[in-house]
C-alpha positions in Angstrom: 99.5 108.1 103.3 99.7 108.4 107.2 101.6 111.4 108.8 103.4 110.6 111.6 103.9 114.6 113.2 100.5 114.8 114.2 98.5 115.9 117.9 97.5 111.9 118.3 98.6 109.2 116.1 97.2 106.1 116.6 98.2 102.5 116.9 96.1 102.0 113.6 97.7 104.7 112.0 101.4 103.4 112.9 100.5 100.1 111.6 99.2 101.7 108.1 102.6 103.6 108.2 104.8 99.5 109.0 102.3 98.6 106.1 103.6 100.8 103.6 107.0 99.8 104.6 106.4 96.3 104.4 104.6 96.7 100.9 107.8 99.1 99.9 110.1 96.1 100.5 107.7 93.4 99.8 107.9 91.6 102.9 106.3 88.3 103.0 103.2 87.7 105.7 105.0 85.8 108.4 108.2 87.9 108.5 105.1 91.5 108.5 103.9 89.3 111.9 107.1 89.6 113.2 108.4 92.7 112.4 105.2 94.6 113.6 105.4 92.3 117.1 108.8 94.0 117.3 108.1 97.4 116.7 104.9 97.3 118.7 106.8 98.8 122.0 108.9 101.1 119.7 105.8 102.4 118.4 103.8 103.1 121.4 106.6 105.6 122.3 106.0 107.1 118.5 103.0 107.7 119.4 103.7 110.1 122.1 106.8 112.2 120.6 105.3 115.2 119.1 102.4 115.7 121.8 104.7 118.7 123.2 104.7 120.3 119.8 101.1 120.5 119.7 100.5 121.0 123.5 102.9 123.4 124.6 102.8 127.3 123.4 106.5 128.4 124.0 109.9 127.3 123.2 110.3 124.8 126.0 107.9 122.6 123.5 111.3 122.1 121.8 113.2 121.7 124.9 110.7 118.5 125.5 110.1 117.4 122.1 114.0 116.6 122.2 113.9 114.8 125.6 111.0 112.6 124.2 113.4 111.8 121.0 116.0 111.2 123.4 114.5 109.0 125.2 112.9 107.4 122.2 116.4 106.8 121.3 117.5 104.7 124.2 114.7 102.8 123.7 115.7 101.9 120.0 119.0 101.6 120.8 118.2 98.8 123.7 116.0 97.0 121.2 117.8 97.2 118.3 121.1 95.8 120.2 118.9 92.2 120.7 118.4 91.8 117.0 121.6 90.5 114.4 121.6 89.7 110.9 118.4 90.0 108.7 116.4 91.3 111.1 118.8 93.8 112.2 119.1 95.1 108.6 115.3 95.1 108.0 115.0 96.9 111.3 118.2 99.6 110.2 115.7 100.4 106.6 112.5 100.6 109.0 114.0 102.9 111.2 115.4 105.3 108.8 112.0 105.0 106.8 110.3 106.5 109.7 113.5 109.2 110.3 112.9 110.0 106.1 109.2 110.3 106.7 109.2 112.8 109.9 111.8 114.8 108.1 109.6 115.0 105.0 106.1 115.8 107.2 108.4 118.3 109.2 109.9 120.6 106.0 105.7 120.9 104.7 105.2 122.1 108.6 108.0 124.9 108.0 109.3 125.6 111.6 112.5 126.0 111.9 112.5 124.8 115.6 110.8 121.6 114.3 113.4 120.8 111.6 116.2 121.3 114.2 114.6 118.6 116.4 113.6 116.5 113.7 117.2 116.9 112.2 118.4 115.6 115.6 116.1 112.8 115.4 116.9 111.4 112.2 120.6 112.2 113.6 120.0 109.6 116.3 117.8 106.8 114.4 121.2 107.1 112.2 123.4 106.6 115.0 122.0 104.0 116.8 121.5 101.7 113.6 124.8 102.0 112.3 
């Protein structure tokens, strides 16, 4: 099982992580294709969204660690406005997946700075595919 909150996570990692997803809803091999094409830009921007937890000492890691989930969220929010239907709904179970999982990884970490970030992360990933 692949963490997610971690100092570099990498593309093979995030592609385990769409795996496990994909197995989860047994998603057939064409439609995987697809779906990990899609979330490949998404992703890259995964990648980088706790690197201020893990790089910065003092509390402005927190202050940064929420810009880079804002801005995560307006990129989500640009893609997932181009997708309707089936695809849109796979994308909505993907998302919150991920939101689940960082919530889960951040609770084991027990900072209560991290949960409130996280928190407003899975806040957002809510939003935006509603």
């Amino acid at each position: 099982m692949s963490t997610i909150i971690k100092p570099k996570l990498t593309a093979e990692e995030l592609l385990k992580i769409s795996s496990e997803f994909a197995d989860k809803i047994s998603l057939s091999e064409n439609k995987r294709k697809s779906f990990v094409k899609w979330n490949q830009s998404l992703e890259a921007k995964l990648q980088i969204l706790f690197i201020p937890y893990f790089t910065r000492k003092d509390n402005t890691r927190y202050d940064y660690l929420v810009e880079n989930m804002t801005q995560f969220g307006y990129a989500l929010k640009r893609k997932y406005k181009t997708l309707s239907g089936a695809e849109k709904n796979l994308q909505k179970k993907y998302w919150r997946f991920i939101a689940e999982k960082v919530k889960s990884e951040a609770l084991k970490l027990n900072d209560s700075y991290l949960r409130n970030s996280v928190n407003y992360f899975e806040w957002r990933v809510k939003q935006i595919t509603d």
